[in-house]
Structure formats: C-alpha cells, structure tokens
C-alpha positions as CSV (number, residue, x, y, z in Angstrom):
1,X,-16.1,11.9,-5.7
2,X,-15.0,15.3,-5.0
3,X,-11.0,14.2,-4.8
4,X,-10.9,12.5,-7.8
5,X,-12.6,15.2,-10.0
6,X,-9.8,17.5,-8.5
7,X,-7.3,14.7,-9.6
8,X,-8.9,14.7,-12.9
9,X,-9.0,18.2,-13.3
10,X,-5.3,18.7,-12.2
11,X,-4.1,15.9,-15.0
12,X,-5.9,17.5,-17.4
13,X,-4.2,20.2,-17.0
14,X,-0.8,19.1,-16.8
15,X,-1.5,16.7,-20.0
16,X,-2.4,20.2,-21.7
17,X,1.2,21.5,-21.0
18,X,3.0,18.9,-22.6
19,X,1.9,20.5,-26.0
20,X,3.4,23.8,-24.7
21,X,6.6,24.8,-26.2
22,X,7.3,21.2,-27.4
23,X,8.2,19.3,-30.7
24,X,6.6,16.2,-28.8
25,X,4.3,15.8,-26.0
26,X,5.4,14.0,-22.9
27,X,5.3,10.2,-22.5
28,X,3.2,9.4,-19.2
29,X,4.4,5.8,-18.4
30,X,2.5,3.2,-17.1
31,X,1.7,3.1,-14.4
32,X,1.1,7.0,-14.3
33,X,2.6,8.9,-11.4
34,X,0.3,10.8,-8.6
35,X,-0.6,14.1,-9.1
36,X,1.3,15.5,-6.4
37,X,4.3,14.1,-8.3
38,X,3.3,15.3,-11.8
39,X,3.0,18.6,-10.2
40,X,6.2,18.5,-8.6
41,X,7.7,17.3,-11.9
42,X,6.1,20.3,-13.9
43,X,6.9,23.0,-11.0
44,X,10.9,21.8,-11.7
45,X,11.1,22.8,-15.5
46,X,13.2,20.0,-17.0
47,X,13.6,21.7,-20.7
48,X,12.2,19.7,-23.5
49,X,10.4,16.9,-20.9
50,X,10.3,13.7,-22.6
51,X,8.8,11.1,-20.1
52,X,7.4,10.7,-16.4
53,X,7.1,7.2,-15.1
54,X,6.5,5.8,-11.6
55,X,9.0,3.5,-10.6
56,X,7.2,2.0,-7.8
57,X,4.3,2.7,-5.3
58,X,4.7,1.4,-1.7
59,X,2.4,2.5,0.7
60,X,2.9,6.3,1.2
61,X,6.7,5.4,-0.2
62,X,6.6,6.5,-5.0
63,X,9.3,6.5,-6.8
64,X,9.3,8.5,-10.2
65,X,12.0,8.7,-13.1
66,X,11.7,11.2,-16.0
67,X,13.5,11.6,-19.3
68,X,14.4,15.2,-20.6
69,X,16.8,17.3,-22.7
70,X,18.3,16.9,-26.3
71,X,18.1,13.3,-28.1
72,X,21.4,11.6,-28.4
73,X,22.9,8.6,-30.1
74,X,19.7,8.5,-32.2
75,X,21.2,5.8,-34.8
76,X,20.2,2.6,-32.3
77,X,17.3,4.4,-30.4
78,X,17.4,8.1,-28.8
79,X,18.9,8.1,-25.2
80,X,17.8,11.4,-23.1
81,X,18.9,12.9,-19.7
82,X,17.4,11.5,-17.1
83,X,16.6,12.2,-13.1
84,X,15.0,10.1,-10.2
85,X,13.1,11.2,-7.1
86,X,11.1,10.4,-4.1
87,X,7.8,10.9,-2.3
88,X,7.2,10.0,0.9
89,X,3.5,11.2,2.0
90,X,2.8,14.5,0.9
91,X,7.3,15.4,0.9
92,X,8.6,15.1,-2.8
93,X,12.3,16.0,-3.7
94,X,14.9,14.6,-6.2
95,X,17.3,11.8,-5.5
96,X,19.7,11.8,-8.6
97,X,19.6,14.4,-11.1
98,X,21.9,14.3,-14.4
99,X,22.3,18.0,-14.9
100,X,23.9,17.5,-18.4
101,X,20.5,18.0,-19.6
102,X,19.9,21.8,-18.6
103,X,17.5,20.6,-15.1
104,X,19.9,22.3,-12.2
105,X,17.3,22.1,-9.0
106,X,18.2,24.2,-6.0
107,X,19.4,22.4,-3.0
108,X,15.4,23.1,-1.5
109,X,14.4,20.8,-4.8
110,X,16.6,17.2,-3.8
111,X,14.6,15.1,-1.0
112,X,16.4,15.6,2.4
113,X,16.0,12.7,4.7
114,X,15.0,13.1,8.5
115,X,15.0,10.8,11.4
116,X,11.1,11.1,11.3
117,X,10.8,9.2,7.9
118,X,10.6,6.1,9.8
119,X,8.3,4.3,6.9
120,X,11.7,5.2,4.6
121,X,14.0,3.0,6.8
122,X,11.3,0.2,7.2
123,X,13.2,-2.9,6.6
124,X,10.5,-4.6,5.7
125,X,10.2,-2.0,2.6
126,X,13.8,-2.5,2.2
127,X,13.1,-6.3,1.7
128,X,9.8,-5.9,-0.4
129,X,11.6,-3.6,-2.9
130,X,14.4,-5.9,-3.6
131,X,12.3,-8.9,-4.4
132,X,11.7,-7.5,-7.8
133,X,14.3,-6.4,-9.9
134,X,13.7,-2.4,-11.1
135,X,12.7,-1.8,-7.2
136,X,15.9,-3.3,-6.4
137,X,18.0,-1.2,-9.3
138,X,16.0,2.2,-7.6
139,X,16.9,1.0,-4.0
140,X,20.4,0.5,-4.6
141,X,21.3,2.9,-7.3
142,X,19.1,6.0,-6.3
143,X,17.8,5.7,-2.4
144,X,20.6,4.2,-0.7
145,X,23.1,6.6,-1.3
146,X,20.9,9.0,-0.2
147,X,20.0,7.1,3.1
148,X,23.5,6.2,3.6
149,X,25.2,9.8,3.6
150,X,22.7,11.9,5.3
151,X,23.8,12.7,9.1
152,X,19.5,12.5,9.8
153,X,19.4,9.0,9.1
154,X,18.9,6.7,12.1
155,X,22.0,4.4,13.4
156,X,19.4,1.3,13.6
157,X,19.2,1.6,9.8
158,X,22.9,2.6,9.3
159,X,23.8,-0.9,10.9
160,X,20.6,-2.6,8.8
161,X,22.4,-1.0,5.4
162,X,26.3,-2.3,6.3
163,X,25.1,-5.3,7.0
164,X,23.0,-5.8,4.0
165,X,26.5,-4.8,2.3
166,X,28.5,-7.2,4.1
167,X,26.5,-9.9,3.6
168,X,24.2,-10.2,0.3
169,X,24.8,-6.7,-1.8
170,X,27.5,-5.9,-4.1
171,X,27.5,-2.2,-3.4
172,X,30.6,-0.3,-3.5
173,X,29.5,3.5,-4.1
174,X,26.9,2.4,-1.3
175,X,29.7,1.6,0.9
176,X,31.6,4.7,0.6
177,X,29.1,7.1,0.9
178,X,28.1,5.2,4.2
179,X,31.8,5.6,5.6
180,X,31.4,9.4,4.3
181,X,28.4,9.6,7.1
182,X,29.9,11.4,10.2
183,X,27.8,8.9,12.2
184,X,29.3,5.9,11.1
185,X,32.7,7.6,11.4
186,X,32.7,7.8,14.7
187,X,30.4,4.1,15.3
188,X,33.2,1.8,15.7
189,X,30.1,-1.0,15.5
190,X,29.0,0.1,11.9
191,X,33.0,0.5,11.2
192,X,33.9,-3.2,12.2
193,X,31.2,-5.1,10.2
194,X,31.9,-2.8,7.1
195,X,35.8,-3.8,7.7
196,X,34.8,-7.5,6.8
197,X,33.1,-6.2,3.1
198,X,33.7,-9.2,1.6
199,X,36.2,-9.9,-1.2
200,X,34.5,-10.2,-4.7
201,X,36.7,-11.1,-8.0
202,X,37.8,-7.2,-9.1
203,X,37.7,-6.4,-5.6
204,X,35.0,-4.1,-5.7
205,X,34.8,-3.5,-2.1
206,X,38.9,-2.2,-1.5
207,X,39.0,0.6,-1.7
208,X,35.9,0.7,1.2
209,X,37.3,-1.8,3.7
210,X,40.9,0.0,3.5
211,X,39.4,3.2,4.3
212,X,36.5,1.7,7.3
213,X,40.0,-0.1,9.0
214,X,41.6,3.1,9.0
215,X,38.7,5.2,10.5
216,X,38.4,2.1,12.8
217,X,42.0,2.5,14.1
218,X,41.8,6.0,14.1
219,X,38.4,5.7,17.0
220,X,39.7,2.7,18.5
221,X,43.0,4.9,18.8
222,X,41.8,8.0,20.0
C-alpha cells in the first residue's frame, strides 16, 4: 500500500508541473509511463513538453516517446519534435533525440548499453516485440541501432541481429551501423552472412554489402 501511495504521490506531482510555465498542459498517453520514467522525462527539461506515452512494457524492458518544442505545419494537424528512450530495470536513458526542438541531453542522459543487459538482447523479446506492429517500428527504428553500434553489445546478439537482416528485415541504416561496430569488423562470421544482405528492388542493402565484402577481404587478407 505504502508503494503505490508514493506512486500516487510522485504523479501528482509531476501532473502539477505540466501547468508550470505552459500554454497547454502535457498529454499523458495511454497507457501512462512509470514513474521512474516520468521522472526521468521531467529531470531532462524538454521546453514546451507536449506528450509522454509508453511505447511498450515488457517485463523490466519500457519504452517511452514524448512530443515537445514549437508546433509546426499546423494547417493539417500540429507536428512537434519528438525523442524516444529506454528503461531497463531501474537504468533509463534516451535512444533518439531530435534536437531541433531545443532538448540537447548530455552524453550521461542517452541509454548506454552493457554486456550485463542480458534481458535487452533476449531473442525471445526480440521476437515478442515484432509480432505487433508499433513494437516492431520502436525495435527497428529506435533500439537496434543502438544495440547494433555499441562495442558492449554481446557477439551472440550481433550474429542474432545480421541474421535477422539477412533473412526477414528490410534494414539498411541497421546494417550500417552494425558494420560501424569494431566487433563485427573484425568477426569475419558476422561479415560473411551480412555479405549475402539480400537484393531488394531499389537496392536498399548496397551500399552495406559493398562495404561488409570489403571489410571481409580486408580480415581475410590481413
């Protein structure tokens, strides 16, 4: 009982703030983020805050969205800045920020991934998430990038990533931040499979498979 009078309490609070120093309050989406991500969101002071929404909930795995800054192309319907992050357990941090809109977080502020996240590399969260279609769109767009380039991120789930790109996922900014990993640079495993990125109309995937054969001849030559 005691926790969710704190909870309470703390939402209260932060619902008060939204009439601070705004024309409009803030939108809290539903489903409504946890508190430890509302307070993470109001600690980061995104001018003119619009919206907070929770993307998803998995387990210990939430991912939140928020809308902030100046209106624009307000004749159809007003579009705002927006940002993405993550929280695994009790570790929040940004994943995408679009810092058009006046949020510029310090480096501290983006989530950093670490070998010890192993419930973020879970394939079976990997699978659950793309099963429905706006867990997918945050998966792809928002978390994989970040997976894919960070040096902390396991080689089992480097490996489970290019092959989910050689096989089923049209990903091509995916791609080349994986081949941007120093890992996988020097993994002539991860570089072979993402050499046979399959050829899509448009060739999406070029530029990535011309640039994994050359790192590949490059190991496989020195």
């Amino acid at each position: 009982m005691a926790r969710v009078t704190l909870q309470t309490i703390l939402l209260a609070a932060l619902l008060g703030l939204t009439s601070c120093g705004s024309d409009s309050p803030t939108d809290f989406r539903s489903p409504l983020p946890t508190v430890p991500v509302l307070g993470f969101v109001y600690s980061q002071g995104a001018p003119k805050l619009r919206s907070i929404e929770q993307s998803f909930l998995l387990g210990e795995i939430e991912g939140f969205e928020i809308e902030y800054g100046e209106p624009s192309d307000c004749e159809l319907d007003c579009v705002y800045t927006q940002a993405w992050g993550l929280r695994v357990g009790s570790k929040i941090g940004w994943l995408k920020v679009y810092e058009s809109g006046g949020l510029e977080p310090e480096a501290p502020d983006f989530y950093d991934v670490e070998a010890n996240d192993p419930s973020l590399f879970d394939a079976t969260l990997w699978d659950s998430m793309e099963k429905e279609k706006l867990q997918s769109r945050f998966l792809w767009s928002h978390m994989m990038p970040v997976i894919a380039r960070d040096e902390d991120t396991p080689l089992p789930a480097l490996y489970n990533l290019a092959w989910r790109l050689v096989n089923y996922y049209i990903g091509p900014y995916v791609a080349e931040q994986l081949l941007d990993n120093p890992n996988v640079q020097a993994t002539s495993g991860i570089l072979a499979m993402l050499v046979e990125l399959p050829v899509y109309q448009g060739d999406p995937y070029g530029r990535a498979r011309a640039y994994a054969e050359e790192l590949l001849d490059s190991l496989e030559s020195g």
